[in-house]
C-alpha positions in Angstrom: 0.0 -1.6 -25.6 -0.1 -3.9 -22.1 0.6 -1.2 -19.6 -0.1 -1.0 -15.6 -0.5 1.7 -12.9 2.0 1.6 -10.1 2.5 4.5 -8.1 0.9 6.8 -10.3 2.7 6.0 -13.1 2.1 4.7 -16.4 4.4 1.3 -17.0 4.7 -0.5 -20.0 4.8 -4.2 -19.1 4.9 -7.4 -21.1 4.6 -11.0 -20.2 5.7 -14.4 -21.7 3.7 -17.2 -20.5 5.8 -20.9 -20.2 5.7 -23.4 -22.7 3.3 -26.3 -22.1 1.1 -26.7 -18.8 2.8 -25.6 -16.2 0.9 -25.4 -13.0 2.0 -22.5 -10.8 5.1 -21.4 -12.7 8.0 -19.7 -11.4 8.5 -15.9 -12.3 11.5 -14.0 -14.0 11.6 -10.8 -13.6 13.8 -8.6 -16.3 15.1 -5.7 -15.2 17.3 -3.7 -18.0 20.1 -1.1 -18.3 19.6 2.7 -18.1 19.3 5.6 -20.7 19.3 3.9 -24.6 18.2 0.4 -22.7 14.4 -1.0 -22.5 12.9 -4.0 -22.0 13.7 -5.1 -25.6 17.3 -5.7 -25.1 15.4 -8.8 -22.8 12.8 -9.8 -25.2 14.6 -10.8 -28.4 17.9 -12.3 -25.8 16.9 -14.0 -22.9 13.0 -13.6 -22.2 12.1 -16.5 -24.7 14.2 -19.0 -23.6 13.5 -18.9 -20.4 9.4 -18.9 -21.0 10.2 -22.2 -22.9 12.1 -24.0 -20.1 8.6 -23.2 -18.0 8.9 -20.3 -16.4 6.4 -17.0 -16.7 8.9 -14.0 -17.6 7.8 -10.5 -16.9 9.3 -7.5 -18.7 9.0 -3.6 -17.9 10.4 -0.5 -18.7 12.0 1.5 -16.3 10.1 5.0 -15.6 10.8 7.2 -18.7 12.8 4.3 -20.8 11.3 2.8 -23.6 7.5 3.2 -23.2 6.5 3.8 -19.9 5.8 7.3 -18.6 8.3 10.0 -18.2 8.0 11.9 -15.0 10.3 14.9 -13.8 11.6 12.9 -10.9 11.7 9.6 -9.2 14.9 8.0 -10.5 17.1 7.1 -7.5 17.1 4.0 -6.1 14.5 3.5 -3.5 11.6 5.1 -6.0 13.0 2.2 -8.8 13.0 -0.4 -5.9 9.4 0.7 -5.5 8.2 1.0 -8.8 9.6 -2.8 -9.5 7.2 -4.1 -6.4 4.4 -1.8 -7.3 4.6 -3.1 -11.3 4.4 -6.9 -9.7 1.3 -6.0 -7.3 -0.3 -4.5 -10.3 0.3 -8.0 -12.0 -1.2 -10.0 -9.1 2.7 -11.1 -8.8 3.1 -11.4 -5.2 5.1 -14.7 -4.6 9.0 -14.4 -4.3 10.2 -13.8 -8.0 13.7 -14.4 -9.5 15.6 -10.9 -11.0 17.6 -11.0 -13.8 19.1 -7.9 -14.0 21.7 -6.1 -16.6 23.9 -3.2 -15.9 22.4 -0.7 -14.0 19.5 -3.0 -13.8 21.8 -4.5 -11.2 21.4 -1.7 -8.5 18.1 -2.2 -8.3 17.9 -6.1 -8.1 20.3 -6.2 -5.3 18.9 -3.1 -3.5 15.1 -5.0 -4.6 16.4 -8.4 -2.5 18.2 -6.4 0.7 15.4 -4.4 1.2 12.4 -6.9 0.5 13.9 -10.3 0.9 10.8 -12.7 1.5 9.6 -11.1 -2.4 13.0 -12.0 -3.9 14.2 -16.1 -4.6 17.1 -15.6 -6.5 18.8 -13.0 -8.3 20.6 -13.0 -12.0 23.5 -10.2 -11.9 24.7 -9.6 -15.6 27.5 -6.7 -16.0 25.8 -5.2 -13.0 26.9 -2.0 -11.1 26.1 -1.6 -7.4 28.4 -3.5 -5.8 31.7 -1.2 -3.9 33.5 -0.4 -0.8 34.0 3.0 -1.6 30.8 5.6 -2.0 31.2 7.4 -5.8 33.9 4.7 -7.0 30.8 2.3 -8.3 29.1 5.3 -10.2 31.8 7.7 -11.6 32.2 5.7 -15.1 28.5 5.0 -15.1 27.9 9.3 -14.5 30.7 10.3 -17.1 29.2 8.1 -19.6 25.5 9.9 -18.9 27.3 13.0 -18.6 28.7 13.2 -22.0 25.5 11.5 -23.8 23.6 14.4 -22.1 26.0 16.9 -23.9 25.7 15.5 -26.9 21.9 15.1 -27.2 21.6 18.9 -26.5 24.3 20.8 -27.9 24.8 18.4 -30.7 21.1 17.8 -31.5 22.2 14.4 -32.4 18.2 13.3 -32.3 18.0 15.8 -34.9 20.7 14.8 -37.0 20.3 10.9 -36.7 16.3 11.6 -38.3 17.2 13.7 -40.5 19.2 11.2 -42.5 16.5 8.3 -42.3 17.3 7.1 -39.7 13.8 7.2 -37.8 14.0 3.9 -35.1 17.5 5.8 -34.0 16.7 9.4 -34.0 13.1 8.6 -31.6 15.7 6.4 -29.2 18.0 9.6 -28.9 15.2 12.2 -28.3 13.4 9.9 -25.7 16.9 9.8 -24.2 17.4 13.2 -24.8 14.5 14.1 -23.0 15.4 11.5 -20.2 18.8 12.7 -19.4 18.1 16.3 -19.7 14.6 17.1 -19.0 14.8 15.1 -15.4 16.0 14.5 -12.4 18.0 11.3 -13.5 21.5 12.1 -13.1 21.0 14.0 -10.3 19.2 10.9 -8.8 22.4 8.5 -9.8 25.2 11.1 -8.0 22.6 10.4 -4.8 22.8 6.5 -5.0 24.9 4.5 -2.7 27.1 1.8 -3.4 25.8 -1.8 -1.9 28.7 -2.7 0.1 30.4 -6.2 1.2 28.6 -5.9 4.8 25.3 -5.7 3.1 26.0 -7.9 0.4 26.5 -10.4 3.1 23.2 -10.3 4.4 22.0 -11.4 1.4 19.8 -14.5 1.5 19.1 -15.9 -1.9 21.3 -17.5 -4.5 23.1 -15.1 -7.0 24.7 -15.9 -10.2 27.0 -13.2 -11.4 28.2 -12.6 -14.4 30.6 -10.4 -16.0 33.0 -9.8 -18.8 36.7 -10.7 -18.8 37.5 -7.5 -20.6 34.6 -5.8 -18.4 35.4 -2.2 -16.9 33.3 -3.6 -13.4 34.4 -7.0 -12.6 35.7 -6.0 -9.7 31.8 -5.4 -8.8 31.3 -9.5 -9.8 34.4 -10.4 -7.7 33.2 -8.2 -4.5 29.7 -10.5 -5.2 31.5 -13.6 -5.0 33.5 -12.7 -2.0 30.5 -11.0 0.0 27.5 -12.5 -0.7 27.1 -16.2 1.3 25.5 -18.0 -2.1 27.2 -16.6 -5.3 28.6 -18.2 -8.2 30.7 -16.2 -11.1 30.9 -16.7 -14.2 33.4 -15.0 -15.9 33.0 -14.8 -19.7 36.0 -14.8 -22.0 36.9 -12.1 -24.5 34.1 -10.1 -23.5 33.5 -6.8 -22.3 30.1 -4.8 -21.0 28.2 -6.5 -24.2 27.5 -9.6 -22.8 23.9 -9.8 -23.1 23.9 -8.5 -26.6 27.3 -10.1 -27.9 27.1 -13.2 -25.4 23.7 -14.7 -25.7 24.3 -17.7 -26.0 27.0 -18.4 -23.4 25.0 -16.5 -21.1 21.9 -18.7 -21.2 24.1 -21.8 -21.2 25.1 -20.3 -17.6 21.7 -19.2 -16.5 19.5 -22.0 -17.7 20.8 -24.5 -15.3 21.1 -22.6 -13.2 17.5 -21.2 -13.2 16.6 -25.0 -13.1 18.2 -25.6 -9.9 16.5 -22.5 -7.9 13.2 -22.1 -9.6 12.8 -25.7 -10.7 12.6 -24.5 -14.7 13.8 -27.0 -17.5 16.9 -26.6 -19.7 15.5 -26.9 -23.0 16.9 -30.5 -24.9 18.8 -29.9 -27.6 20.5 -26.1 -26.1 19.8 -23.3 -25.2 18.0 -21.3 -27.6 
Protein backbone atom coordinates (compact mmCIF):
# COMPACT_ATOMS: atom_id res chain seq x y z
CA UNK A 1 0.00 0.00 0.00
CA UNK A 2 1.85 3.55 -1.11
CA UNK A 3 1.76 5.30 2.21
CA UNK A 4 3.90 8.40 3.70
CA UNK A 5 4.88 9.86 7.21
CA UNK A 6 3.77 13.34 7.76
CA UNK A 7 3.52 14.53 11.17
CA UNK A 8 3.71 11.41 12.78
CA UNK A 9 1.13 9.94 10.96
CA UNK A 10 0.54 7.25 8.79
CA UNK A 11 -1.14 8.56 5.25
CA UNK A 12 -2.19 6.57 2.56
CA UNK A 13 -1.30 8.41 -0.70
CA UNK A 14 -1.53 7.47 -4.35
CA UNK A 15 -0.27 9.10 -7.48
CA UNK A 16 -1.19 9.18 -11.17
CA UNK A 17 1.65 10.07 -13.38
CA UNK A 18 0.58 12.22 -16.93
CA UNK A 19 0.10 10.63 -20.01
CA UNK A 20 3.02 10.88 -22.42
CA UNK A 21 6.41 12.88 -21.70
CA UNK A 22 5.71 15.55 -19.94
CA UNK A 23 8.69 17.44 -18.61
CA UNK A 24 7.98 19.02 -15.20
CA UNK A 25 4.28 18.46 -14.96
CA UNK A 26 1.86 20.39 -13.11
CA UNK A 27 0.33 18.84 -9.85
CA UNK A 28 -3.46 18.23 -8.78
CA UNK A 29 -3.96 17.80 -5.61
CA UNK A 30 -7.41 15.85 -4.46
CA UNK A 31 -8.71 16.66 -1.41
CA UNK A 32 -12.11 14.69 -0.61
CA UNK A 33 -15.23 14.96 1.66
CA UNK A 34 -15.47 13.93 5.35
CA UNK A 35 -16.76 10.78 7.26
CA UNK A 36 -17.99 7.90 4.38
CA UNK A 37 -15.53 9.96 1.78
CA UNK A 38 -11.84 8.88 0.70
CA UNK A 39 -9.69 9.39 -1.82
CA UNK A 40 -11.67 6.95 -4.07
CA UNK A 41 -14.59 9.04 -4.72
CA UNK A 42 -11.40 11.04 -6.80
CA UNK A 43 -9.85 8.06 -8.42
CA UNK A 44 -12.52 6.37 -10.44
CA UNK A 45 -14.23 10.43 -11.20
CA UNK A 46 -11.81 12.92 -11.84
CA UNK A 47 -8.05 11.75 -11.04
CA UNK A 48 -7.80 9.94 -14.49
CA UNK A 49 -8.68 12.48 -16.66
CA UNK A 50 -6.85 14.85 -15.48
CA UNK A 51 -3.43 12.60 -15.43
CA UNK A 52 -4.24 12.16 -19.22
CA UNK A 53 -4.56 15.85 -20.20
CA UNK A 54 -0.69 15.91 -18.52
CA UNK A 55 -0.86 16.68 -15.30
CA UNK A 56 0.64 14.51 -12.17
CA UNK A 57 -2.49 14.04 -9.76
CA UNK A 58 -1.91 13.24 -6.09
CA UNK A 59 -4.53 11.53 -3.97
CA UNK A 60 -4.65 11.05 0.02
CA UNK A 61 -6.80 10.18 2.64
CA UNK A 62 -7.71 12.50 5.18
CA UNK A 63 -6.34 11.29 8.79
CA UNK A 64 -8.67 8.37 9.93
CA UNK A 65 -10.68 8.21 6.41
CA UNK A 66 -10.23 5.56 4.11
CA UNK A 67 -6.69 4.05 4.89
CA UNK A 68 -4.67 6.34 6.49
CA UNK A 69 -4.09 6.22 10.33
CA UNK A 70 -6.69 6.95 12.84
CA UNK A 71 -5.49 9.13 15.67
CA UNK A 72 -7.64 10.37 18.72
CA UNK A 73 -7.32 13.99 17.68
CA UNK A 74 -6.06 16.33 15.11
CA UNK A 75 -9.18 17.05 12.97
CA UNK A 76 -9.79 20.86 12.96
CA UNK A 77 -8.67 22.86 10.46
CA UNK A 78 -5.22 24.05 10.97
CA UNK A 79 -3.90 20.17 11.86
CA UNK A 80 -5.72 19.11 8.19
CA UNK A 81 -4.06 22.32 6.57
CA UNK A 82 -0.82 20.84 8.01
CA UNK A 83 -1.17 17.38 7.34
CA UNK A 84 -2.03 18.40 3.38
CA UNK A 85 1.68 20.33 3.25
CA UNK A 86 3.40 17.77 5.33
CA UNK A 87 1.85 14.67 2.79
CA UNK A 88 3.41 17.00 -0.25
CA UNK A 89 6.93 17.46 1.56
CA UNK A 90 6.89 13.74 2.11
CA UNK A 91 6.36 13.53 -1.81
CA UNK A 92 9.21 15.86 -2.69
CA UNK A 93 5.99 18.11 -3.85
CA UNK A 94 7.20 21.49 -3.00
CA UNK A 95 6.25 23.69 -6.08
CA UNK A 96 2.75 25.59 -5.95
CA UNK A 97 0.07 22.78 -6.57
CA UNK A 98 -3.52 23.15 -7.81
CA UNK A 99 -6.47 21.78 -5.13
CA UNK A 100 -9.31 20.29 -6.22
CA UNK A 101 -11.34 20.02 -3.39
CA UNK A 102 -15.06 18.46 -2.69
CA UNK A 103 -17.29 19.23 0.15
CA UNK A 104 -15.65 19.55 3.26
CA UNK A 105 -12.60 19.08 1.28
CA UNK A 106 -13.32 22.70 0.55
CA UNK A 107 -12.40 24.13 4.08
CA UNK A 108 -9.23 22.92 3.86
CA UNK A 109 -8.25 24.02 0.28
CA UNK A 110 -9.35 27.53 0.91
CA UNK A 111 -7.86 27.66 4.44
CA UNK A 112 -4.50 25.59 2.56
CA UNK A 113 -4.26 28.81 -0.05
CA UNK A 114 -4.98 31.91 2.72
CA UNK A 115 -2.61 30.59 4.92
CA UNK A 116 0.27 29.29 2.51
CA UNK A 117 -0.30 31.14 -0.72
CA UNK A 118 3.17 30.90 -2.59
CA UNK A 119 2.39 26.61 -2.20
CA UNK A 120 -1.14 27.06 -3.75
CA UNK A 121 -1.69 28.05 -7.88
CA UNK A 122 -5.11 27.56 -8.20
CA UNK A 123 -7.92 26.07 -6.39
CA UNK A 124 -10.94 23.68 -7.72
CA UNK A 125 -14.05 24.29 -5.20
CA UNK A 126 -16.71 21.49 -5.80
CA UNK A 127 -19.90 21.60 -3.39
CA UNK A 128 -17.49 23.10 -0.87
CA UNK A 129 -18.34 24.33 2.66
CA UNK A 130 -16.21 27.09 4.30
CA UNK A 131 -17.21 29.99 2.83
CA UNK A 132 -19.89 32.46 5.39
CA UNK A 133 -20.39 35.67 7.01
CA UNK A 134 -21.86 34.39 10.00
CA UNK A 135 -19.58 31.91 12.48
CA UNK A 136 -21.79 28.35 12.98
CA UNK A 137 -24.19 29.25 9.91
CA UNK A 138 -21.50 27.36 7.34
CA UNK A 139 -21.30 24.19 9.73
CA UNK A 140 -24.69 23.56 11.41
CA UNK A 141 -26.07 21.23 8.40
CA UNK A 142 -22.65 19.80 7.92
CA UNK A 143 -22.73 18.93 12.25
CA UNK A 144 -26.42 17.65 12.17
CA UNK A 145 -25.65 15.35 9.42
CA UNK A 146 -22.36 13.94 11.55
CA UNK A 147 -24.43 14.19 14.44
CA UNK A 148 -27.13 11.77 13.51
CA UNK A 149 -24.66 9.34 11.52
CA UNK A 150 -22.83 9.17 14.95
CA UNK A 151 -26.16 8.03 16.59
CA UNK A 152 -26.85 5.69 14.33
CA UNK A 153 -23.52 3.84 14.09
CA UNK A 154 -23.62 3.32 17.85
CA UNK A 155 -26.92 2.86 19.07
CA UNK A 156 -28.11 1.28 15.87
CA UNK A 157 -24.99 -0.88 15.28
CA UNK A 158 -25.67 -0.24 11.72
CA UNK A 159 -21.89 -1.68 10.91
CA UNK A 160 -23.16 -4.69 12.48
CA UNK A 161 -26.27 -4.99 10.77
CA UNK A 162 -25.06 -3.88 7.19
CA UNK A 163 -22.22 -7.23 7.57
CA UNK A 164 -24.29 -9.30 8.84
CA UNK A 165 -26.40 -9.44 5.71
CA UNK A 166 -23.38 -9.70 3.22
CA UNK A 167 -22.79 -6.83 2.79
CA UNK A 168 -18.96 -6.73 3.66
CA UNK A 169 -17.40 -3.47 1.45
CA UNK A 170 -20.51 -1.54 3.39
CA UNK A 171 -20.43 -2.72 6.79
CA UNK A 172 -16.13 -2.07 7.02
CA UNK A 173 -17.06 1.71 5.61
CA UNK A 174 -19.60 2.09 8.50
CA UNK A 175 -17.34 0.71 11.33
CA UNK A 176 -14.22 2.80 10.16
CA UNK A 177 -16.80 5.67 10.29
CA UNK A 178 -18.14 4.46 13.24
CA UNK A 179 -15.02 4.47 14.89
CA UNK A 180 -14.19 7.93 13.26
CA UNK A 181 -17.15 9.81 14.41
CA UNK A 182 -17.22 8.37 17.79
CA UNK A 183 -14.04 7.24 18.97
CA UNK A 184 -12.34 10.94 18.20
CA UNK A 185 -12.13 14.20 18.51
CA UNK A 186 -13.78 14.96 15.01
CA UNK A 187 -16.95 16.61 15.69
CA UNK A 188 -15.73 18.35 18.36
CA UNK A 189 -12.87 19.64 16.06
CA UNK A 190 -15.73 20.77 13.29
CA UNK A 191 -18.00 22.86 16.11
CA UNK A 192 -14.27 24.68 16.60
CA UNK A 193 -13.77 25.60 12.82
CA UNK A 194 -14.33 29.03 11.55
CA UNK A 195 -16.11 30.08 8.71
CA UNK A 196 -13.64 31.77 5.78
CA UNK A 197 -15.36 34.97 5.37
CA UNK A 198 -15.76 37.52 2.37
CA UNK A 199 -12.74 39.82 3.91
CA UNK A 200 -10.53 36.85 3.72
CA UNK A 201 -11.83 35.38 0.77
CA UNK A 202 -10.70 38.62 -0.81
CA UNK A 203 -7.21 38.25 -0.09
CA UNK A 204 -7.16 35.37 -2.06
CA UNK A 205 -4.58 35.33 -4.76
CA UNK A 206 -5.02 32.48 -7.12
CA UNK A 207 -7.76 31.57 -9.61
CA UNK A 208 -10.82 29.61 -8.23
CA UNK A 209 -13.39 27.76 -10.07
CA UNK A 210 -16.41 27.11 -8.09
CA UNK A 211 -18.81 24.90 -8.53
CA UNK A 212 -22.02 23.97 -7.08
CA UNK A 213 -25.37 22.38 -7.57
CA UNK A 214 -28.54 24.31 -8.55
CA UNK A 215 -30.61 22.25 -6.21
CA UNK A 216 -27.40 22.41 -3.65
CA UNK A 217 -28.21 23.16 0.20
CA UNK A 218 -24.69 25.57 0.05
CA UNK A 219 -24.70 27.66 -2.99
CA UNK A 220 -24.93 30.43 -1.16
CA UNK A 221 -21.19 29.34 -0.15
CA UNK A 222 -20.31 29.35 -4.33
CA UNK A 223 -22.12 32.80 -4.64
CA UNK A 224 -20.15 34.41 -1.49
CA UNK A 225 -16.89 32.90 -3.68
CA UNK A 226 -17.79 34.64 -6.62
CA UNK A 227 -18.57 37.90 -5.01
CA UNK A 228 -15.45 37.85 -2.59
CA UNK A 229 -12.75 36.33 -4.02
CA UNK A 230 -10.86 38.76 -6.91
CA UNK A 231 -10.52 35.63 -9.56
CA UNK A 232 -13.56 33.25 -9.33
CA UNK A 233 -15.66 31.80 -11.92
CA UNK A 234 -19.04 29.73 -11.03
CA UNK A 235 -20.36 27.21 -12.47
CA UNK A 236 -23.69 26.43 -11.53
CA UNK A 237 -24.82 22.93 -12.55
CA UNK A 238 -28.40 22.30 -13.41
CA UNK A 239 -30.77 19.81 -11.73
CA UNK A 240 -28.20 18.93 -9.31
CA UNK A 241 -27.76 18.88 -5.82
CA UNK A 242 -24.65 17.96 -3.36
CA UNK A 243 -23.88 14.87 -5.79
CA UNK A 244 -22.13 16.50 -8.29
CA UNK A 245 -18.93 14.79 -8.36
CA UNK A 246 -20.60 11.45 -8.22
CA UNK A 247 -23.86 12.14 -10.31
CA UNK A 248 -22.10 15.01 -12.44
CA UNK A 249 -18.86 13.65 -13.84
CA UNK A 250 -19.00 14.42 -16.75
CA UNK A 251 -20.26 18.14 -16.80
CA UNK A 252 -17.90 18.71 -14.11
CA UNK A 253 -14.75 17.82 -16.11
CA UNK A 254 -16.14 19.58 -19.10
CA UNK A 255 -15.84 22.73 -16.63
CA UNK A 256 -12.61 21.93 -15.04
CA UNK A 257 -10.56 20.58 -17.92
CA UNK A 258 -10.33 23.92 -19.67
CA UNK A 259 -10.04 25.37 -17.15
CA UNK A 260 -7.05 23.45 -15.67
CA UNK A 261 -5.57 24.12 -19.21
CA UNK A 262 -5.66 27.70 -18.80
CA UNK A 263 -3.87 27.92 -15.15
CA UNK A 264 -1.68 24.92 -15.11
CA UNK A 265 -1.10 24.71 -18.84
CA UNK A 266 -2.75 20.85 -18.93
CA UNK A 267 -4.40 19.63 -22.30
CA UNK A 268 -8.19 19.03 -22.82
CA UNK A 269 -8.17 15.57 -24.08
CA UNK A 270 -9.51 15.54 -28.08
CA UNK A 271 -12.46 13.86 -28.49
CA UNK A 272 -14.02 14.92 -24.50
CA UNK A 273 -13.59 14.66 -21.54
CA UNK A 274 -13.27 11.27 -20.30
Amino acid sequence: MPEVTARGTRFHVQTMEPHGDVPDPPVVVFVHGLVLDNLSSFYYTLAGPVAAAGARAVLYDLRGHGLSERTPSGYGTADSVADLFAVLDALGETAPVHLVANSYGGVIALNAALARPARVAGLVLIESYGPSERPGEWSEGLLNTVGKSALVLEYERLADQLLAIGWRQRGRQARTADALINGTGLIDDLAAAEPVGPAALATLTCPVLAVYGERSDVISAGRMLLHSVPDCTLHVMSGHAHTVLREGTAELLDVMLPWLSHHAGTKVPVGGSL
